[in-house]
matplotlib code that plots the C-alpha trace (Angstrom):
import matplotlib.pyplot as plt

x = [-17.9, -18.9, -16.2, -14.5, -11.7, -9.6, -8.9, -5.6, -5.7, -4.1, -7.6, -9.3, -7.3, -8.4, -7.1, -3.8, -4.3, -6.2, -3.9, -5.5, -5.7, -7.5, -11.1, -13.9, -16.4, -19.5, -22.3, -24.4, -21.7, -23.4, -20.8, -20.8, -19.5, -18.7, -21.2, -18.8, -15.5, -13.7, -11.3, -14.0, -14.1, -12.7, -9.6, -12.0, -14.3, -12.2, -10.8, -14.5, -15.5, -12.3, -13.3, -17.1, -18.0, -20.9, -21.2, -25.7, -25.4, -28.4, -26.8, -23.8, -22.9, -22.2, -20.8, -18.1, -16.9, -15.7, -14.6, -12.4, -10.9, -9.9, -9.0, -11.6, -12.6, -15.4, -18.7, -21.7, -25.4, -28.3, -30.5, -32.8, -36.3, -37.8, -36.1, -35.3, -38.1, -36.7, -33.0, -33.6, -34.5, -31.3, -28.9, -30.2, -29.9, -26.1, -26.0, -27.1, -24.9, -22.4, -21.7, -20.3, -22.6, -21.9, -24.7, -24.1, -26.1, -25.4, -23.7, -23.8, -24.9, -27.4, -30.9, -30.7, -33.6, -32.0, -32.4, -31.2, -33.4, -35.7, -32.3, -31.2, -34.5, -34.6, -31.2, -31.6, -35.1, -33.0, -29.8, -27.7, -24.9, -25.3, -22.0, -21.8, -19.3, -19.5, -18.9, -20.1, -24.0, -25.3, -27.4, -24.9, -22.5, -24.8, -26.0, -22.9, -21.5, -25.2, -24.7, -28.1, -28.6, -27.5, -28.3, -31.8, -32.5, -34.9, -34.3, -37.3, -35.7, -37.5, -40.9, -43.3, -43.5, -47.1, -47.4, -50.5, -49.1, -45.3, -47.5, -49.5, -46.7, -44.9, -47.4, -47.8, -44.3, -44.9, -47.9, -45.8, -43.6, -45.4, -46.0, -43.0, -40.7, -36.8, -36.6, -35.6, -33.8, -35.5, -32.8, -34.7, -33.2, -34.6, -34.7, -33.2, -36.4, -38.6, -36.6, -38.1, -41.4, -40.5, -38.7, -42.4, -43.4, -41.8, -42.2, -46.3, -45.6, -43.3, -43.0, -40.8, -38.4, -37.7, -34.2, -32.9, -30.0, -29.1, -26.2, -25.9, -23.3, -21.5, -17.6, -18.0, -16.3, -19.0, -20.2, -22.0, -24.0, -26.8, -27.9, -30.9, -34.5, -36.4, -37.5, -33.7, -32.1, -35.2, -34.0, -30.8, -31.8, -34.6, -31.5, -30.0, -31.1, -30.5, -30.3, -28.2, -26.7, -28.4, -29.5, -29.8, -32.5, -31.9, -34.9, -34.9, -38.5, -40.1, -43.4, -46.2, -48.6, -51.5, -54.6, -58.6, -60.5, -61.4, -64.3, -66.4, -68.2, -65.8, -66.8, -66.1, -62.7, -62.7, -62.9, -60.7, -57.7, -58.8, -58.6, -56.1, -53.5, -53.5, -54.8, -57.2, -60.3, -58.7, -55.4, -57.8, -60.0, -56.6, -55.9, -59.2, -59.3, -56.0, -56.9, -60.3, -58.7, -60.9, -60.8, -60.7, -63.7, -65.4, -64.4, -65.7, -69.0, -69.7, -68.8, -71.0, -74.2, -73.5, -73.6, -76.8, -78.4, -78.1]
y = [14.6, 17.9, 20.2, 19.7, 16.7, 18.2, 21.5, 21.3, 22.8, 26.1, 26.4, 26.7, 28.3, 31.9, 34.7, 35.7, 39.4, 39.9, 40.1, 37.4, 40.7, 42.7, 44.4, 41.5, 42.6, 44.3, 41.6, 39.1, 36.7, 33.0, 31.2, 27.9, 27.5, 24.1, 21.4, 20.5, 20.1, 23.3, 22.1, 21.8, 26.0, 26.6, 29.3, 31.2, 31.0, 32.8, 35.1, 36.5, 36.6, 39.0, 40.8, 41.3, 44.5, 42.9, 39.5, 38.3, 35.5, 33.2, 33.7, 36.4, 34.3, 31.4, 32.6, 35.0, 31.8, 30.8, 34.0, 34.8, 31.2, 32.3, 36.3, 37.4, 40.7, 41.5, 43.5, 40.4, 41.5, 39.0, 37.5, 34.4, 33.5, 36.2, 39.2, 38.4, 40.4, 43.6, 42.6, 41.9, 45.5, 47.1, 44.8, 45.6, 49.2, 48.7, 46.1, 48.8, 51.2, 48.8, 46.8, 43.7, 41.3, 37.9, 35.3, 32.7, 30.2, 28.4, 25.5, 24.2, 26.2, 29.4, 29.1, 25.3, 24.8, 27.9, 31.9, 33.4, 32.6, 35.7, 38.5, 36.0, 36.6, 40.4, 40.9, 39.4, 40.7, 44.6, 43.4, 42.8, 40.3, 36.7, 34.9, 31.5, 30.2, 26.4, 24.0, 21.8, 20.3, 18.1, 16.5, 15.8, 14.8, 12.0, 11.3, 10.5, 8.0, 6.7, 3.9, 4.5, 5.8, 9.8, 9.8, 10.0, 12.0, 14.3, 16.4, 17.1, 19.9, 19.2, 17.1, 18.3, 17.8, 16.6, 13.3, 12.7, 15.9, 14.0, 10.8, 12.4, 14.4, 10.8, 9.5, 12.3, 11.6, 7.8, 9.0, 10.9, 7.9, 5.7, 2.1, 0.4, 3.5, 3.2, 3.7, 7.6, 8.3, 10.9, 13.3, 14.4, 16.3, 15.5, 16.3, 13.7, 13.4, 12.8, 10.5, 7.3, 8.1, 9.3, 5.9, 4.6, 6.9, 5.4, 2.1, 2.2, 3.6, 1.9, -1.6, -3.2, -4.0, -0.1, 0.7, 3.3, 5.2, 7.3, 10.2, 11.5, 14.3, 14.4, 15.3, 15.9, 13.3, 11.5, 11.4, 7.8, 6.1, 3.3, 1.7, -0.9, -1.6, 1.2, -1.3, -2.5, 0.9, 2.0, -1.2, 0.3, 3.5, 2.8, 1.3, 3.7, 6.1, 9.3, 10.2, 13.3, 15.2, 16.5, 13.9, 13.4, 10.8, 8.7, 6.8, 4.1, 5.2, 2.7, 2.6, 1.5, -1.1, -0.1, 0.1, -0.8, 1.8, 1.7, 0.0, 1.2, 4.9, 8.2, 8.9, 6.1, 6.2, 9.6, 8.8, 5.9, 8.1, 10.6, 8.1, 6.0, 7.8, 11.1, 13.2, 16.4, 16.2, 17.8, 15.5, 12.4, 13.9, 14.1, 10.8, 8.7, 10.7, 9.2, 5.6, 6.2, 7.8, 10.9, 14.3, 15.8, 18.1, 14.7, 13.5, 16.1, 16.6, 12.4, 13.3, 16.3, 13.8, 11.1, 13.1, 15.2, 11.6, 10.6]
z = [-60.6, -60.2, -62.1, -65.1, -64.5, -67.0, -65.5, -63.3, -59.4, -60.4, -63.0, -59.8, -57.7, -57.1, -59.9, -58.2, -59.4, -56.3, -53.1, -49.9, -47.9, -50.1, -48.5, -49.9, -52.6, -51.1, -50.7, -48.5, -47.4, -46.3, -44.0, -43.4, -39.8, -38.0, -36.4, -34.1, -35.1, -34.9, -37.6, -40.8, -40.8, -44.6, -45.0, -46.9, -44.2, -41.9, -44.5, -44.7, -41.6, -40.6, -43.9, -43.4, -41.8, -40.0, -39.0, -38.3, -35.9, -34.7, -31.3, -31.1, -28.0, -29.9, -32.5, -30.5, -28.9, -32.2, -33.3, -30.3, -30.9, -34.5, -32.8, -34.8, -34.2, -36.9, -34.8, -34.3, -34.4, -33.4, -36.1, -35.3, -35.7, -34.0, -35.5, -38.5, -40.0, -38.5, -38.9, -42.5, -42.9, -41.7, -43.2, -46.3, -45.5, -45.0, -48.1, -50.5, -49.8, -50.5, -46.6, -46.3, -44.0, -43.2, -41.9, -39.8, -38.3, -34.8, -36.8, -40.4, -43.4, -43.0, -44.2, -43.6, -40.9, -39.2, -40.1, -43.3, -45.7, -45.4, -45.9, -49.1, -50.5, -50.0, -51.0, -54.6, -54.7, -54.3, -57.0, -54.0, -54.5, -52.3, -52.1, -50.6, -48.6, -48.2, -45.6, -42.9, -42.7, -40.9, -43.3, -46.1, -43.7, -42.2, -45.6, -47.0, -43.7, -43.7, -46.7, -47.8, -51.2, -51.7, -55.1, -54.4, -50.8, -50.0, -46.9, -44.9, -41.7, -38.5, -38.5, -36.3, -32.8, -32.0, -32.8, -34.7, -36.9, -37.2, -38.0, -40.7, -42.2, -42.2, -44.1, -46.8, -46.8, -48.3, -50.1, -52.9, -53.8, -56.8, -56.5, -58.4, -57.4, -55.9, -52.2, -51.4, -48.6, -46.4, -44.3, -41.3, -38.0, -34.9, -31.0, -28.6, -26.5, -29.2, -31.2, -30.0, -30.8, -34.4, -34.8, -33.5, -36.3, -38.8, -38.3, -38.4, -41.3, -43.6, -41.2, -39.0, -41.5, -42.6, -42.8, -40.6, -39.9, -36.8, -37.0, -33.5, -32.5, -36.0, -35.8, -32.3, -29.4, -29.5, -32.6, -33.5, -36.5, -35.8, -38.4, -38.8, -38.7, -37.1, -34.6, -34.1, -33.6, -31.1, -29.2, -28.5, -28.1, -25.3, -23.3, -22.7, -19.4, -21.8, -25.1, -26.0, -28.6, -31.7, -34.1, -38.1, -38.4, -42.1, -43.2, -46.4, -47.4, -50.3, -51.8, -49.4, -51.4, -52.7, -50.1, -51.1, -50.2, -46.1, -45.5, -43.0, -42.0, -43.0, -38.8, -37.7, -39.2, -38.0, -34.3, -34.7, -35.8, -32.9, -30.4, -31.6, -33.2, -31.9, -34.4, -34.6, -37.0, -39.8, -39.8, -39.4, -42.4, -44.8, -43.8, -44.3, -47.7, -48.5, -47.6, -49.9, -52.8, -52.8, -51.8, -48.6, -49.3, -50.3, -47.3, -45.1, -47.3, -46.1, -42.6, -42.4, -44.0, -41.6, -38.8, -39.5, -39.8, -36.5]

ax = plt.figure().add_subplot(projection="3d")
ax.plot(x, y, z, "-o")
ax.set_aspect("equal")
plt.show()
């Protein structure tokens, strides 16, 4: 249990010497806003977003829905992917000089696969206090309906979208776990219109008898968990005419057995991959370096002498 057991609710209550409507203390504020369920937004939450005299939004449309819902009336400025950078740059300005700035992501937790990160780094790199605010995520809250293991997890974000790139990374994945080693349960998100292929993915990977677990439109209407064999949950899934809602993709990832070495020419193995799998030279080249035991640079080196023989 995280905590102390012993220490009674009023131990962690907040100090009552400091009135609810008093201003915040100046600093970075990360708020955790809901994933779908307007209902999972924390008091505290909305005690600092009405406090905060800024509020960075991934989209200030998105997030003004939800703060005129609440009659929140705190002034929203945009800060996604492609200005962060910039933004980053005149929050801090208004951090050190003692602002208040909250950061908000779409949905979930800031900095989670979503922008943030980059303003949390340069305000503790200047002294500037970060305070967290915790809620919803998507990942925990899949992991912990998912009934696979969440003592060991690791979350992985988005895989990529190229498939001999999500294949590879896949594979690096399974690469890191040691022969003899417990299953790990990987917390990936994932795209509705590419989540049949990734299920594809996994199963060339770790077989057809990998356990899976799909956690589609969490604490929404529709919110739904399928759970089985890659292959058994891909059945289901190709059924149906489309597949919506954003998705949390579970995987029960175990050791793969120990390969010989590939038999064969490091090209041929080469243009195999190319052809067969999807990938560009350089993924093919990590992966037959894999499957051989060497490195890549030996790899490459091989390729390089079996092509200026021919």
């Amino acid at each position: 249990m995280y905590g102390d057991p012993a220490e009674s609710i009023e131990d962690q209550l907040p100090p009552a010497r400091k009135p609810q409507n008093a201003p915040l203390d100046p600093g970075l504020y990360l708020v955790a806003t809901p994933i779908g369920n307007l209902e999972d937004i924390t008091l505290r939450a909305l005690r600092v977003l009405k406090g905060v005299d800024r509020i960075a939004c991934e989209d200030t449309r998105l997030t003004q829905k939800l703060l005129n819902y609440f009659a929140i009336s705190t002034p929203t400025i945009s800060c996604h992917e492609h200005n962060e950078q910039a933004r980053t740059v005149e929050l801090l300005g208004l951090l050190q000089q003692g602002g208040r700035v909250a950061v908000v992501s779409d949905a979930g937790m800031p900095a989670i696969s979503d922008p943030g990160l980059e303003l949390v780094r340069a305000a503790v790199a200047a002294g500037v206090p970060v305070i967290p605010v915790p809620g919803p995520n998507a990942a925990l809250t899949a992991l912990i309906a998912s009934g696979l293991d969440t003592e060991r997890f690791l979350y992985v974000g988005f895989l990529a979208a190229k498939p001999g790139a999500r294949r590879a990374q896949l594979e690096a994945l399974a690469a890191r776990m040691q022969p003899g080693e417990e299953p790990l349960t990987l917390v990936v998100y994932e795209a509705p219109h590419r989540i049949l292929e990734t299920l594809a993915d996994v199963e060339a990977v770790w077989g057809e008898s990998v356990h899976v677990v799909v956690g589609r439109e969490l604490t929404k209407l529709h919110e739904e968990f399928l759970r089985g064999t890659a292959r058994e949950v891909r059945a289901v899934l190709e059924t149906r005419e489309r597949i919506r809602g954003e998705i949390v993709l579970l995987i029960e990832a175990h050791p793969l057995a120990p390969q010989s070495k590939a038999a064969g020419s490091v090209a041929q193995q080469v243009a195999e991959l190319i052809e067969t799998a999807g990938l560009d030279e350089k993924d093919a080249l990590k992966r037959v370096a894999r499957e051989r035991g060497v490195s890549k640079s030996d790899v490459y080196r091989e390729l390089q002498r079996e092509r200026s023989k021919k």
